[in-house]
Steps between C-alpha positions, in 0.01 A plus 500: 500500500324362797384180577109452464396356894459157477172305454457172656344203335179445572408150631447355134134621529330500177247789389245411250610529106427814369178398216724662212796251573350140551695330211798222501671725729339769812712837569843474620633679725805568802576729768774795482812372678769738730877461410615172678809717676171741676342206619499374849626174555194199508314466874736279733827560284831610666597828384746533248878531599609887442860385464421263294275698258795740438712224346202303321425591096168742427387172362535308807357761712168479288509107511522470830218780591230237344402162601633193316345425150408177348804289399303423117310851370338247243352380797272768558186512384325856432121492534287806394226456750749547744695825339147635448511561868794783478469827408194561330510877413760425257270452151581309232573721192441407125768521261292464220671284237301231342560115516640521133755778623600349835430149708702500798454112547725441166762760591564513866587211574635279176887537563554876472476614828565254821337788813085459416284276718203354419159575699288186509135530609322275680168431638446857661465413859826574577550217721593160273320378209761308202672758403573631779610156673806411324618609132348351209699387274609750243789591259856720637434665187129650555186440318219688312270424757704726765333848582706668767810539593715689738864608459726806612580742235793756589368661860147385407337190575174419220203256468400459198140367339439367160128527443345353132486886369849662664733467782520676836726629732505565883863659683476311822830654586691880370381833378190451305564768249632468198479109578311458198760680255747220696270191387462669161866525403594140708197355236605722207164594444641726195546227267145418334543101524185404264674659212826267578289237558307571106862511361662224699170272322561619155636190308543276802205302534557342836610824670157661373305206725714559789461894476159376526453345822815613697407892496717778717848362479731722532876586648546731805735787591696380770743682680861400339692453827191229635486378186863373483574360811155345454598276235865414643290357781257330189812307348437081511237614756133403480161728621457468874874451578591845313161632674649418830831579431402865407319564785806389742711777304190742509457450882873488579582841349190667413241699695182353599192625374212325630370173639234300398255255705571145363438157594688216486374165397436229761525114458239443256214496702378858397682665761741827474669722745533860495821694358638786338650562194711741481609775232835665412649727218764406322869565590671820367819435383615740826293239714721225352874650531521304854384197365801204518494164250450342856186675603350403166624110492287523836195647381477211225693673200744196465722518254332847324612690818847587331303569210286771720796645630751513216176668267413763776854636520596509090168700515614730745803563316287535175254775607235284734157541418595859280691245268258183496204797426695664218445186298178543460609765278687249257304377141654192467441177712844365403676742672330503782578157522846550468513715777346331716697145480752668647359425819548201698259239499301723198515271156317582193156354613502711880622815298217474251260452773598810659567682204114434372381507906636841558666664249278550230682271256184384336661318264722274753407145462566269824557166354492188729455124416106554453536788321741340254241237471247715399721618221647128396109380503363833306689621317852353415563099535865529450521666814471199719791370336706644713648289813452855741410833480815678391558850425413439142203312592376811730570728262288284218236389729436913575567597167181291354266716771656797433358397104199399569389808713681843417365683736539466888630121390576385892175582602367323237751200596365542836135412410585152352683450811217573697307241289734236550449514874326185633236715719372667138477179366076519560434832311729409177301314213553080544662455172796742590473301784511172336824677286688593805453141651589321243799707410606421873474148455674524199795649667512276794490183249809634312686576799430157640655358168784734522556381898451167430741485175769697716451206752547257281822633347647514830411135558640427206827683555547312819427167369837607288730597792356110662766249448527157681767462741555114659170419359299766659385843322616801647508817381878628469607810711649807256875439645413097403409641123816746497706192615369207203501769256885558575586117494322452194745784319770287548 
């Protein structure tokens, strides 16, 4: 297929907001972008190196056809006064669902998918005002007050809206049809949530007041192969750093898609500079066959680059993205589990993630340390006596959701996560509030106790091995200890 001709960015000027989009957020939109390998080299460059280019990787040849992005992604702050200046015949498109069926701002960006940006607004003029100055502050994990985001989706690139009555969609990059069928399946759209949401209530009190005021949660389709070198890259990893992290492996061996006009925050006194942010897909596991452990330790990977490269060629071997896709196909989360651990760097919490992510396994329940203290503070005590989540503990800690809500349990599981997040705090009701915090404090009292009686038996235990020698203490070296023991045998 050929490449569109290439639009350049207009100088950030800002039309007026259309009247039937002045709301938290104003139209967002980009321009159409060439392949990097048809574009000429930047004004006042040296042209590239023919004998060079033969030798370099199809990866290198598209890095080096752009300029330099900025070193932190998280750095880069989208605006939509200043997207609203690119490409305005493509219309925003309704998909229809209502706010107790979908909201985007409790499911894009709460910990299932690491590739959607957030659109801020700001004041309108396009040119400063707070928001767009420097970043307020706000949580990695998102926040119900978000209303537009913008992330690539296979070879499309979306913006989409929430609005108080439905959610909207814009492809800012890709074939528009059938776009809509994409977002569709990627939400799951089939599944009527408000009947989940009327069983997940029956008989549990305080998941009936949450169903209440956290609407529209629900679990996306991902694709597999994303999916599960997504979470390698989310092991002992917070937010931002995965967020970056993912975007060095997307740019490295995936194909850009689009830039967007960003700005970059000054030194606190209101100011910003203009950037780009830029937009690629995700690797195919053909893109990633070159990759070395090396190349990855560079990007940032650190110790999960074996992990990366150990996973991508057992999955070769197994079938690739034929074989990760085929267990969709499979009834029973436990299995999938199973088959999954077999990769490196995948335990039981990354496989259930991708196994409820993208394969359908409705019934997979991820279980970290807050979710087993949602289950050892709701619903069984005796769980917290445990001194660390073992396999037994998983499997009881998933076993008391999978009770409680028959049906579609980790999605379910998924909205009392979503609850416990400290940027939902404000819509929950203040006694569950009150319950959480003082559960919390709770915990962190009894694991002062425990630290401080550990301490104490250590102290003790070396006041033992303390003897004084020639009138001063000292404490006695092992060999010292091996040596009066001996003496005293005989």
């Amino acid at each position: 297929m050929a490449a569109a001709p290439p639009q350049s960015l207009p100088a950030f000027a800002v039309p007026p907001r259309p009247a039937h989009f002045t709301g938290a957020a104003s139209v967002l939109v980009m321009a159409l972008r060439t392949s990097p390998r048809k574009r000429a080299p930047p004004a006042g460059s040296a042209a590239p190196d023919k004998a060079k280019s033969k030798s370099e990787s199809p990866a290198k040849r598209r890095r080096s056809a752009v300029a330099p992005a900025p070193a932190d992604v998280n750095s880069v702050r989208l605006v939509s006064s200043d997207l609203a200046a690119v490409a305005p015949d493509r219309p925003w498109v309704d998909l229809e669902v209502s706010p107790e069926e979908l909201r985007p701002s409790a499911t894009l960006t709460t910990g299932q998918s690491f590739s959607w940006i957030v659109v801020h607004d700001d004041d309108g003029d396009g040119d400063g005002g707070p928001a767009a100055a420097s970043p307020q502050k706000q949580s990695a994990w998102g926040s119900p007050d978000e209303t537009e985001w913008v992330g690539p989706l296979g070879d499309r690139v979306f913006a989409i809206r929430e609005t108080p009555v439905s959610t909207l969609y814009r492809i800012l990059h890709g074939p528009p049809e059938g776009a809509g069928d994409v977002l569709r399946d990627y939400f799951q759209l089939g599944v009527p949530l408000a009947p989940l949401y009327k069983e997940w209530s029956k008989g549990d009190r305080r998941m009936a007041r949450i169903a209440d005021v956290v609407p529209g949660v629900r679990i996306l389709r991902q694709d597999p192969v994303e999916c599960l070198f997504s979470f390698i890259c989310s092991s002992n990893n917070n937010i931002p750093r995965i967020t970056k992290m993912l975007a060095a492996f997307r740019e490295r061996y995936g194909d850009l898609l689009a830039e967007l006009p960003g700005r970059l925050p000054g030194d606190g006194d209101g100011s910003h500079s203009r950037t780009v942010r830029r937009l690629y897909s995700f690797p195919t596991l053909d893109a990633l066959q070159g990759s070395t452990e090396a190349d990855l330790r560079e990007m940032g990977l650190g110790y999960r680059a074996k992990f990366v490269i150990e996973t991508r060629d057992l999955l070769l071997d197994s079938g690739g993205e034929r074989y990760l896709l085929g267990l969709r196909e499979k009834d029973d989360a436990g299995l999938v589990q199973e088959e999954l651990v077999r990769f490196s760097g995948i335990g039981r919490k990354v496989a259930d993630c991708v196994a409820l992510f993208s394969l359908d396994q409705t019934d997979a329940i991820p279980v970290d340390v807050h979710v087993w203290h949602i289950a050892c503070r709701e619903y069984d005590p005796t769980l917290g006596e445990a001194k660390s989540l073992t396999p037994t503990v998983y499997g009881r800690v998933g076993d008391h959701f999978r009770s409680r809500f028959p049906s579609h349990a980790g999605w379910g599981h998924s909205l009392l996560f979503v609850a416990e997040l400290p940027s939902f705090r404000s819509v929950l009701p203040t006694d569950i509030v009150a319950q959480m915090d003082e559960w919390r404090e709770q915990e962190q009292a009894r694991k002062a106790a425990k630290k401080a009686e550990k301490k104490s038996k250590a102290k003790k235990s070396e006041k033992v091995r303390d003897a004084k020698v020639n009138g001063v203490t000292r404490r006695r070296s092992p060999s010292i200890e091996k040596t009066i023991k001996t003496k005293h045998k005989f």
